[in-house]
N, C-alpha and C positions, 0 to 999 in steps of 0.2 A: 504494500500500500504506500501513497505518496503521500508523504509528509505532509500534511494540511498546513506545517509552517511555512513551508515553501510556495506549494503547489495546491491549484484552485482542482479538486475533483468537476468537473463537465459532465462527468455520462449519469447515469449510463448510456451505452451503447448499444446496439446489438450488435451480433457478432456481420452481420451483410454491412453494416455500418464502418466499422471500423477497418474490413477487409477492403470496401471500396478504395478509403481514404489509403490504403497502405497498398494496392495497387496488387492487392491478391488476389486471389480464388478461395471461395469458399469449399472446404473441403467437401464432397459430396454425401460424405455421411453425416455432416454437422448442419445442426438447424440455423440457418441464414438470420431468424428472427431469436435467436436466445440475446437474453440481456447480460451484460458485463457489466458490472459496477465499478472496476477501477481497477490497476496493476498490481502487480504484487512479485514479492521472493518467492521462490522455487519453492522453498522451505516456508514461506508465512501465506500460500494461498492458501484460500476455502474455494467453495464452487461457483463464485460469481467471481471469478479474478481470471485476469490477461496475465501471462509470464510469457518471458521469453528464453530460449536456451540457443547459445549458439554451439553447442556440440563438446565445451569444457570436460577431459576427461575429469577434472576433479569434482566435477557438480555433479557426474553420471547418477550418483544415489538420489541426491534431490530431486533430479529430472524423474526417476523415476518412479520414488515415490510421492512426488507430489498432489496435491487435491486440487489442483485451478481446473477449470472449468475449459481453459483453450493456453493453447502454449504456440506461440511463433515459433520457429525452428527454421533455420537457416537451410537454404535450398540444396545445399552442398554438406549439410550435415547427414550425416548417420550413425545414430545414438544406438548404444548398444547394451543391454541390462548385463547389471553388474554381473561378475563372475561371481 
């Protein structure tokens, strides 16, 4: 989550919302119309949070046990569960 001292929370979002603005594709098993409430650590999402992962083997356990709701992931990454 972003620091509310910093940063002004906007959304939510839904997930066709936010994938426009970011020049994605919605993935095709993912509902276009789900709401995102706001960003979040790999390790502090719940199920209305945005993360992102760019493929860090050191994050590998967080990425994989995380609870967000939608994770960005780098188009060139390929994350692989822990050994």
């Amino acid at each position: 989550m972003a620091d509310p001292r910093f940063y002004e929370n906007r959304g939510p979002f839904t997930l066709g919302e936010i994938c426009a603005m970011a020049d994605a594709d919605v993935p095709p098993h993912a509902d276009a119309g789900a709401r995102i409430s706001d960003l979040a650590t790999l390790g502090g999402a719940g199920g209305a949070h945005l993360v992102f992962y760019a493929g860090q083997p050191s994050l590998i356990d967080e990425f994989a046990q995380s609870h967000a709701a939608f994770c960005f992931v780098a188009r060139d990454c390929k994350p692989r569960a822990p050994a």
